[in-house]
C-alpha angles and dihedrals in degrees: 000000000000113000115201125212116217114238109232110204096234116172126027132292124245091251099055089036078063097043088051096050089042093050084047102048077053097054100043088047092060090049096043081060101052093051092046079052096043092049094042084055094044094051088046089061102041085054100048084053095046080055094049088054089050095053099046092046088051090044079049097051088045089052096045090049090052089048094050090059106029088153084058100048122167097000085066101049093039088051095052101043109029121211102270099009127129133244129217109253131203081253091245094149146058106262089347119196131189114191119179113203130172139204093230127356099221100037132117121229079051102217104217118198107182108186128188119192116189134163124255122219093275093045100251108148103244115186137180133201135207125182131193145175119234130189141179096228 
């Protein structure tokens, strides 16, 4: 007598390997582009803050160069940073640019408007602005 041993289907099949690694490749892609999105958002803030540093140590350079000629104001903030002009930057972003305007060149209250453009990962021109009021009193 012949005794017969009853095959048991035991692994996966082709077709459902390839539905796994289908359903995989979905969901990785999913989570690889969470994380693109999460670090493009990140750099975009470190930057804007990078910017806001920039902008608060130029305001403080104006203001110290006001401070070290009172008796010259506006004449010795104007001289030494021309309307339009740019100022030189730590370099903490990508093409940065630090422009220094004014309302009006002789007034005082002297209006300030620093201004720093940048560009962002995918090369979009970003820029941030900061006024102020200076005086000589």
């Amino acid at each position: 007598m012949l005794r017969t041993i009853p095959r048991t289907n035991a692994g996966f099949t082709l077709l459902e390997v390839a539905i796994a690694m289908a359903l995989f490749m979905v969901v990785l892609g999913v989570v690889a582009q969470g994380l693109i999105s999460y670090y493009v958002v990140m750099d975009a803030q470190h930057q804007r803050a990078a910017a806001a540093e920039i902008l608060r140590g130029a305001v403080a350079q104006i203001r110290a160069e006001r401070d070290a000629n009172p008796c010259a104001f506006p004449n010795a903030v104007t001289d030494v940073f021309p309307d339009g002009d740019t100022m030189a930057g730590p370099g903490l972003l990508p093409n940065e640019s630090i422009v220094v305007s004014y309302a009006d060149d002789g007034a005082n209250p002297l209006e300030v408007a620093v201004t720093v453009t940048w560009t962002d990962l995918h090369g979009r021109p970003l820029q941030e602005t900061i006024s102020t009021m200076l005086t000589d009193r």
